[in-house]
N, C-alpha and C positions, 0 to 999 in steps of 0.2 A: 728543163735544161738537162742535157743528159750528164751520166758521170762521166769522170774521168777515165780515161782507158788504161789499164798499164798492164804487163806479161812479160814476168822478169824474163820467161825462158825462150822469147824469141826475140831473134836478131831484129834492131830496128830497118827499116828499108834505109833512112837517109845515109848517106858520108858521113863516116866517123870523122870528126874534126880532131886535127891535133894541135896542142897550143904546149907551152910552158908555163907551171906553176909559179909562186911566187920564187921559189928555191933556183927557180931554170932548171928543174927538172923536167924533162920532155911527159908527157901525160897525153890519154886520148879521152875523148868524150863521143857517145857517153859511155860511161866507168862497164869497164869489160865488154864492147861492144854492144851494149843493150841499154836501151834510154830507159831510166826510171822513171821517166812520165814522155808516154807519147805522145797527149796530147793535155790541155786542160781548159775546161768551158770557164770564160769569164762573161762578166756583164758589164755594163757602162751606162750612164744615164746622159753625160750632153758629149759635145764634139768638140775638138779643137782644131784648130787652124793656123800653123805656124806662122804661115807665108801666104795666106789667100789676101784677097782684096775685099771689101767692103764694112759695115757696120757689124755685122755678123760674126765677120771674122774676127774685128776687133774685141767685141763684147768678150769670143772667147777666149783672147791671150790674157784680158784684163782678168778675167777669170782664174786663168791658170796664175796667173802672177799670184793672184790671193790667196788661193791653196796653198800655193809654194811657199809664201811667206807668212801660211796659217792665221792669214787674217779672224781676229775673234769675233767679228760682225757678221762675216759674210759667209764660213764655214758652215755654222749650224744654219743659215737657211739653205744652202747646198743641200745639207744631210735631210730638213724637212721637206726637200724635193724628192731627193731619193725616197723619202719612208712615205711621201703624198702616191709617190710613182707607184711604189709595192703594193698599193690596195688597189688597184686597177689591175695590174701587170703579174698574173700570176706564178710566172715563171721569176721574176724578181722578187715578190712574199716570201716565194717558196726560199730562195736563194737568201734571206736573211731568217728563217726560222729560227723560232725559241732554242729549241737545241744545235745551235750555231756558235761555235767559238771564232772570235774576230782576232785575225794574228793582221799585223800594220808591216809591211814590207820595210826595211830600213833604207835609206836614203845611200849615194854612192860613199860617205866616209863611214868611218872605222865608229860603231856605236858607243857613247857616251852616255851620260845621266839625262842632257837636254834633251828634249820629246823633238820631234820631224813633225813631217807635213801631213804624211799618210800614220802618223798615230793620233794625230788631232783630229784627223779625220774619221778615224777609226770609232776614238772617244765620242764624236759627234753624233754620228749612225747610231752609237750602243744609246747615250740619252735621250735622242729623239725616236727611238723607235720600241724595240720590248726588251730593252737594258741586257741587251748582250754581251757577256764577258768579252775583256779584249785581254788578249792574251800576247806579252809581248816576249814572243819565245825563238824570233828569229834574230838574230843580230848580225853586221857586219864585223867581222873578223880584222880584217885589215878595209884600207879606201883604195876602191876604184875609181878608175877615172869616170868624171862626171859624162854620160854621152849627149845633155845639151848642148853642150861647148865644145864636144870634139870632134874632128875632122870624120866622116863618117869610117874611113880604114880604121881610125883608132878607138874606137867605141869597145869596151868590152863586148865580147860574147856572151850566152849561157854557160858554157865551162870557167869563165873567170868570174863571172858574175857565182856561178856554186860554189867554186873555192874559198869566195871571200865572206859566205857564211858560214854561220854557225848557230845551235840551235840547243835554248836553256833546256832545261828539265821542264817535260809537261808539268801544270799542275797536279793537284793529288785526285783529284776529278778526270774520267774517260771523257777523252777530245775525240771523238770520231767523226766532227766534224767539222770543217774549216774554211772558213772564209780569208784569203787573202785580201787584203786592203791595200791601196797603191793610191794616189793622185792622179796618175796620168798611165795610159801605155799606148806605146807604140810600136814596134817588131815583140813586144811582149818576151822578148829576152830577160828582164830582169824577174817577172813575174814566174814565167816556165821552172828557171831556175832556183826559185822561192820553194817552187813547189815542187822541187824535184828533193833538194837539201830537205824537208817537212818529210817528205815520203819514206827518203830513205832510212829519218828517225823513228816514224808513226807508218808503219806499212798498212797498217789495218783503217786509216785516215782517209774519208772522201774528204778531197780539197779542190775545193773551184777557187775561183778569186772575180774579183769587182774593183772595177777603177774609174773613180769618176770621170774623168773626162779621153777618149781616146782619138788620136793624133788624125788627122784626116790631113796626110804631107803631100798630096799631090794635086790638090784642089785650088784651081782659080779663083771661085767664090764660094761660100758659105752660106746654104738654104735654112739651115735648122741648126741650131742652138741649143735643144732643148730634146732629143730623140733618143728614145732608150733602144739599146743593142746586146743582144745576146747572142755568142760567136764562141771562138773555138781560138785557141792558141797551141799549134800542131809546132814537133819536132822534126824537119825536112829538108831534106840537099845540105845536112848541115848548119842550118839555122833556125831558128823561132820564125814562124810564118803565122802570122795572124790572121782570121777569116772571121768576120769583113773587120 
């Protein structure tokens, strides 16, 4: 899987988007016209299917409902698929290496004491596979709007989606390398901008990320359940484009 690309000193190609911070102050993205990550490789192991039709389809929202609601049964054998998958799939071993810090994406509200969906998932990966620190150093700042339940115009961007993080003190141990952990992605906006917030604290940081299941929204029916994927989440025309 290749690294991540970033070169603070050139202009990105895409539209600078402009939005309003939380203050309504007028801001552009990305900060000084140069995106801090132009692109960043994630992986996924099954699919999901919001709106397809059949059994398939079904299995996966059932799926996705249980991550979401951090089912304790059916998590860890999630995660034992993943870590079965990485001994065949090299590019996936690679992507959870021993010297690998697991940071868990924080959920759309404002972080609290109670653990999400994607740090039990996080935790899940590190016990069933070579006990990888999980390092929870990303937090939300304030709550964004959830984008399951919003209108697609009202969905945060990558520029609201960075604002609303923020990001603890590494540990006392060199993190150079980082794995993002999420539940689900789909336009990969929330993840992009995970890893753009990480960059601009940790410049010297390779960061990919990994989401178990990724959104497959324009699909009739649902072939595979079960198909691991390794793509690309670019910064372009002003938004997160995912590939594939």
């Amino acid at each position: 899987m290749g690294a991540m690309r970033r070169n603070p000193t050139r202009r990105c190609e895409a539209t600078i988007a402009l939005f309003e911070d939380r203050r309504g102050v007028p801001r552009r993205w990305p900060p000084g016209g140069a995106s801090p990550v132009l692109s960043l490789s994630y992986a996924s192991c099954y699919a999901y299917a919001p709106r397809a039709a059949g059994l398939i389809a079904e299995s996966s929202r059932q799926m996705c409902a249980r991550v979401k609601s951090s089912d304790p049964l059916w998590v860890p054998r999630y995660a034992g698929f993943v870590y079965r998958s990485s001994l065949s799939d090299p590019r996936l071993g690679a992507l959870f290496a021993r010297e690998v810090t697991l940071v868990p994406v924080p959920g759309s509200v404002r972080s609290g004491e109670a653990p999400w969906a994607a740090l039990q998932l996080a935790i899940a990966l590190s016990e069933v596979g070579s006990a990888l620190p999980v390092w929870v150093g990303l937090r939300r700042a304030f709550t964004v709007r959830k984008s399951a339940t919003a209108p697609s115009a009202y969905r945060p961007g990558v520029p609201q989606h960075f604002e609303s993080f923020s990001v603890a003190p590494p540990p006392g141990r060199q993190t150079r390398r980082i794995v993002l952990i999420d539940d689900v992605v789909t336009r990969g906006r929330t993840l992009l901008a995970a890893a753009a917030r990480l960059q601009a604290e940790l410049p010297c940081a390779d960061i990919r990320a990994f989401a178990l299941l990724r959104t497959q929204g324009f699909v009739e029916r649902l072939d595979h359940l079960t198909e691991s994927c390794h793509g690309v989440i670019r910064w372009a025309g002003g938004d997160a484009r995912r590939e594939p």
